[in-house]
C-alpha positions, -999 to +999 in steps of 0.1 A: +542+624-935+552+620-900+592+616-894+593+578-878+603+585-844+568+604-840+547+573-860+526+558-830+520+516-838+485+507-854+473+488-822+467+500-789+469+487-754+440+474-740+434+463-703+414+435-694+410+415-727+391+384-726+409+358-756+379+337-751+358+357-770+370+364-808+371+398-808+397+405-778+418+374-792+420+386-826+433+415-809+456+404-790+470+386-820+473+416-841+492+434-810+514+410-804+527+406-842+528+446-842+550+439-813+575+416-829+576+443-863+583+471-843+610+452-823+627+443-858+628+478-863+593+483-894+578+516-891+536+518-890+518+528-923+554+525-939+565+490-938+533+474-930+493+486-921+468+472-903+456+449-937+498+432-932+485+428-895+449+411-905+466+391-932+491+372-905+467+372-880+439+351-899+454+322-899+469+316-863+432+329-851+412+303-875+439+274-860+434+285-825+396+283-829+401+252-852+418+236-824+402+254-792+437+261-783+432+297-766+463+306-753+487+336-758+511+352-740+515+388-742+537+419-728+533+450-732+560+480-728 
């Protein structure tokens, strides 16, 4: 096991996403909660995996398609 200051986060950046296509939005979802978990301090494939990312994401992606509301903001380090 890696110590945690070497663990890299479960998403990567990507450039030149497109949230109006599902794929890149679902994305950008998934980065943008890894972003708040690693800010609270949660190490990757110890306090949560990509499945804890899927599972938060579903929901805000099936309302933002439920309600063709999409928007995001997002930063990236």
């Amino acid at each position: 096991m890696k110590p945690s200051s070497t663990r890299e986060r479960l998403t990567r950046e990507l450039h030149g996403t497109d949230i109006t296509t599902l794929g890149d939005f679902l994305y950008v979802l998934l980065a943008n909660i890894e972003d708040g978990l690693l800010t609270a301090g949660f190490i990757p494939d110890v306090d949560y995996t990509c499945r804890d990312l899927l599972t938060a994401a579903t929901p805000l992606l099936a309302n933002s398609f439920a309600t063709h509301n999409l928007s995001i903001a997002t930063s990236y380090p």
